[in-house]
C-alpha positions as CSV (number, residue, x, y, z in Angstrom):
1,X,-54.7,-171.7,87.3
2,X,-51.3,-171.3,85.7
3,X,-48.3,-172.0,87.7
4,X,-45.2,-169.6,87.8
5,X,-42.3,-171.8,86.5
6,X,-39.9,-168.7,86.2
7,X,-39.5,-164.8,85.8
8,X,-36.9,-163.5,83.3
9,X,-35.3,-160.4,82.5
10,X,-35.7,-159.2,78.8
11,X,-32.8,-156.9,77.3
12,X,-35.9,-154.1,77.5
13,X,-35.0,-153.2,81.4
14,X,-38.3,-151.9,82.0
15,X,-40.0,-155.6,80.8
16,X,-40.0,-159.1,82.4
17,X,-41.3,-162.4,80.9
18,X,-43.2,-164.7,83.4
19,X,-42.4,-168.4,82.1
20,X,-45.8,-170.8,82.6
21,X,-46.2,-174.3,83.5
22,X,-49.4,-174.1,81.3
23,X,-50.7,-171.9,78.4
24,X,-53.2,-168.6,78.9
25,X,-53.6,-169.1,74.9
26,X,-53.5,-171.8,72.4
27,X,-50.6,-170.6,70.2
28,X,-52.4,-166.5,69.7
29,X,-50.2,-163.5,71.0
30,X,-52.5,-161.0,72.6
31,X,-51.1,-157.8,72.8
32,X,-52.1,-154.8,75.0
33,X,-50.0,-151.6,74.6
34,X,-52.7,-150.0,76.6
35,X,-55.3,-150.2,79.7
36,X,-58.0,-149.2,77.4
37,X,-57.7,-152.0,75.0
38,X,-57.4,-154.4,77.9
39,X,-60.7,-153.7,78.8
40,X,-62.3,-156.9,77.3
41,X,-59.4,-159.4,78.0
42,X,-59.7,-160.9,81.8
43,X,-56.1,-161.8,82.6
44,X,-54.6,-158.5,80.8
45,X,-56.8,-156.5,82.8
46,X,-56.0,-157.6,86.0
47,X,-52.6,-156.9,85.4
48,X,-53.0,-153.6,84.3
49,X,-54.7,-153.0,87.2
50,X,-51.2,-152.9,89.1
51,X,-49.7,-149.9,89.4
52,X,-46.8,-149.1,87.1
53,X,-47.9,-151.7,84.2
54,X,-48.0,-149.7,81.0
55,X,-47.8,-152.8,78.5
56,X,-49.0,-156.6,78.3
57,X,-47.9,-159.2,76.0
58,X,-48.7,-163.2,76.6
59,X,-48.4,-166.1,74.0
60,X,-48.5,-169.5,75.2
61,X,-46.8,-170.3,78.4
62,X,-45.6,-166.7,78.7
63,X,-46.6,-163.6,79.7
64,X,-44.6,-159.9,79.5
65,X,-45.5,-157.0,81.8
66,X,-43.7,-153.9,81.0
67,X,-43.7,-150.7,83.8
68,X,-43.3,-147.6,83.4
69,X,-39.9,-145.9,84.8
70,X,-41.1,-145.3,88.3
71,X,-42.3,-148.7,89.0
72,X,-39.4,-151.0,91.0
73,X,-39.5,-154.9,90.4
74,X,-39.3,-155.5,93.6
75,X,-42.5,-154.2,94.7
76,X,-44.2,-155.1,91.3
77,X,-43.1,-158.9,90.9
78,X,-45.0,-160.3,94.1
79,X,-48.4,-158.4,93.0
80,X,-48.3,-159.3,89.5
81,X,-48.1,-163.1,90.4
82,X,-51.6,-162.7,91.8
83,X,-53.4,-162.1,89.0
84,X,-51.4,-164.4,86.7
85,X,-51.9,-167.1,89.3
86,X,-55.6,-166.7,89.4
87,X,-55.5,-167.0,85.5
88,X,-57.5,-169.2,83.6
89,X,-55.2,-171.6,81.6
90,X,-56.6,-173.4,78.5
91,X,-55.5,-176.7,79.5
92,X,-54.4,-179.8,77.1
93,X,-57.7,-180.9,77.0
94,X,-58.6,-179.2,74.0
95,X,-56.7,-180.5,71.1
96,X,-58.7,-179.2,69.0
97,X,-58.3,-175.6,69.8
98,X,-54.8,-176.0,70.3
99,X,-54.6,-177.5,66.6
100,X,-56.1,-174.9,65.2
101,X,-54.3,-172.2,67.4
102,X,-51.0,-173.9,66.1
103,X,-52.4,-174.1,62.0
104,X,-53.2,-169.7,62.2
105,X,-49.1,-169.9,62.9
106,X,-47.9,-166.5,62.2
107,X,-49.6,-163.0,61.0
108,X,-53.4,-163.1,59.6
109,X,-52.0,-160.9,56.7
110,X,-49.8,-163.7,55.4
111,X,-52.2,-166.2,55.4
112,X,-55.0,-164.2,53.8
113,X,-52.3,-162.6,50.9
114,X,-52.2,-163.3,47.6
115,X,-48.5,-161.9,47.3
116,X,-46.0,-165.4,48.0
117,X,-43.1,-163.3,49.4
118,X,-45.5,-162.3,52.3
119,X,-45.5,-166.4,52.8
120,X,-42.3,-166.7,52.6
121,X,-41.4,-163.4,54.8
122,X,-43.8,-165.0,57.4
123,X,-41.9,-168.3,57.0
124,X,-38.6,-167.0,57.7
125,X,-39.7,-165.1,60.6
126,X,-41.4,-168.2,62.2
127,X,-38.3,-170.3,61.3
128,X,-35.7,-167.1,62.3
129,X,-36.9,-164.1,64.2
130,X,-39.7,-164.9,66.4
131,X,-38.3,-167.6,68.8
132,X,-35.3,-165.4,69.4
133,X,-37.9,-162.7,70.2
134,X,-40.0,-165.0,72.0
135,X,-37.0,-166.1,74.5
136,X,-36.5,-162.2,74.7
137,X,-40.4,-161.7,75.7
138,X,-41.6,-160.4,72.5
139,X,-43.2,-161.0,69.3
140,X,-42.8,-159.8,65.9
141,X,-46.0,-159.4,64.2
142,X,-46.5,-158.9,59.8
143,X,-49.2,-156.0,59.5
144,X,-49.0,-156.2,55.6
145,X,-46.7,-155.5,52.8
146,X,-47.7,-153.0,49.8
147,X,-45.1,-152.9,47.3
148,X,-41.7,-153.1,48.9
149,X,-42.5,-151.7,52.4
150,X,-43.0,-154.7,54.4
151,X,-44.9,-153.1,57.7
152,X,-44.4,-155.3,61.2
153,X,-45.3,-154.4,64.7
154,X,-42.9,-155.6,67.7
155,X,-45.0,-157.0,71.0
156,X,-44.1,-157.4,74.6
157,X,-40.7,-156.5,75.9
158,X,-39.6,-155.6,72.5
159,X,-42.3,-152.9,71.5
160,X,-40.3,-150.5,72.8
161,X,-36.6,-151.4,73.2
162,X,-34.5,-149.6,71.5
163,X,-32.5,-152.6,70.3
164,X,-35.6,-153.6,68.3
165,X,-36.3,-150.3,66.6
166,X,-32.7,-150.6,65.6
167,X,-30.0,-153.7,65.2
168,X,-33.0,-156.4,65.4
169,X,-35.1,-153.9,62.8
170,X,-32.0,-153.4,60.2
171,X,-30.9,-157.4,60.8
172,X,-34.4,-158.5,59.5
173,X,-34.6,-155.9,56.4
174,X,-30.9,-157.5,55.0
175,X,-32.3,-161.3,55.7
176,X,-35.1,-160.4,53.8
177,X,-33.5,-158.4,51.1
178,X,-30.9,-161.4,50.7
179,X,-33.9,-164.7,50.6
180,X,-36.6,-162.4,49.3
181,X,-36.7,-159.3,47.6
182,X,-33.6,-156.9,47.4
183,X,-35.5,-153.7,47.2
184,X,-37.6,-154.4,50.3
185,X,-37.9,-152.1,53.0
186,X,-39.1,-152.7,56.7
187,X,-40.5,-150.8,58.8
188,X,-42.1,-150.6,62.2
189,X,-45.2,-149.3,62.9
C-alpha cells in the first residue's frame, strides 16, 4: 500500500500530482482520459469513482487526478487518498519486472520503427521533455511519425493545459526541427 509522500499543484489548475513513497507501475504510464477506459485498471477505477475526477494519469511513484471545474480540492484531496492508499504497489522485490519496465523506456512506436529519427526524437524527449513534464504531472507520449508529421499525445495534468497545446507544443517542434529534421511538424492528437 503506497504511502502519500506529497501532493503538488501542476501549472494545469484543475490537476494535482500525488508524489509516492513506492511505485503503482514499473516504469509504464497508464493513462485514463475517461471512466470507461478505466474499467479494467483497479487503482484508476477507484479514483474515478470520486466525484469530480474526469482524468487519471500515474507512472511510477506518481499519480495525476484531474477534476472537472466544479470539483474543489479541498473536498476532493482527503477522498482521493483513500483509494491511492489502498493501492497495490509493485514493490522492489521484482527486479526483474522493473528491468524490463525500465528497458520499454519511452513510446512503443519508437522502439518498434524502422525510421532512426523516431529513435532519436524519442531520445531527446526522454533526455529533454519528459522529466520536465513528469515534475509538471504529465507525460508526453510518440504515437508515430509518417513523413514529417511527428504525432504525440500529452498525459496527466498536461493533456489538457493550454500551455501544452501551445508554448511546450511549439518549443518541442523547433528542438526537433534544429537536432532532427527541419521540415518536421508536431502535432497533438
Amino acid at each position: 500500500m503506497p504511502k502519500i509522500s506529497d501532493i503538488e499543484e501542476t501549472p494545469n489548475p484543475n490537476a494535482v500530482k500525488f508524489i509516492l513513497r513506492e511505485a503503482v507501475s514499473h516504469g509504464t504510464a497508464h493513462s485514463y482520459p475517461s471512466r470507461t477506459q478505466a474499467q479494467t485498471d483497479p487503482l484508476a477505477k477507484a479514483l474515478f469513482d470520486v466525484d469530480h475526477v474526469v482524468s487519471v494519469f500515474y507512472m511510477d511513484r506518481m499519480i495525476t487526478v484531474e477534476k472537472d471545474d466544479e470539483g474543489d480540492w479541498d473536498d476532493l484531496l482527503p477522498t482521493l487518498a483513500v483509494p491511492i492508499r489502498a493501492a497495490e504497489s509493485v514493490g522492489s522485490s521484482n527486479g526483474a519486472a522493473a528491468a524490463a519496465g525500465a528497458a520499454v523506456g519511452g513510446s512503443i512506436a519508437a522502439i518498434t520503427s524502422d525510421d532512426p529519427r523516431l529513435l532519436k526524437i524519442n531520445d531527446i524527449l526522454d533526455e529533454k521533455v519528459r522529466p520536465a513534464l513528469m515534475g509538471d504531472g504529465g507525460y508526453l507520449e510518440v504515437l508515430g511519425l509518417k513523413d514529417h508529421t511527428l504525432s504525440i499525445r500529452y498525459q496527466g495534468a498536461c493533456g489538457s493545459c493550454p500551455s501544452s497545446l501551445t508554448g511546450t507544443l511549439m518549443a518541442i517542434e523547433g528542438m526537433l526541427k534544429q537536432e532532427v529534421d527541419p521540415e518536421i511538424e508536431v502535432v497533438a492528437v
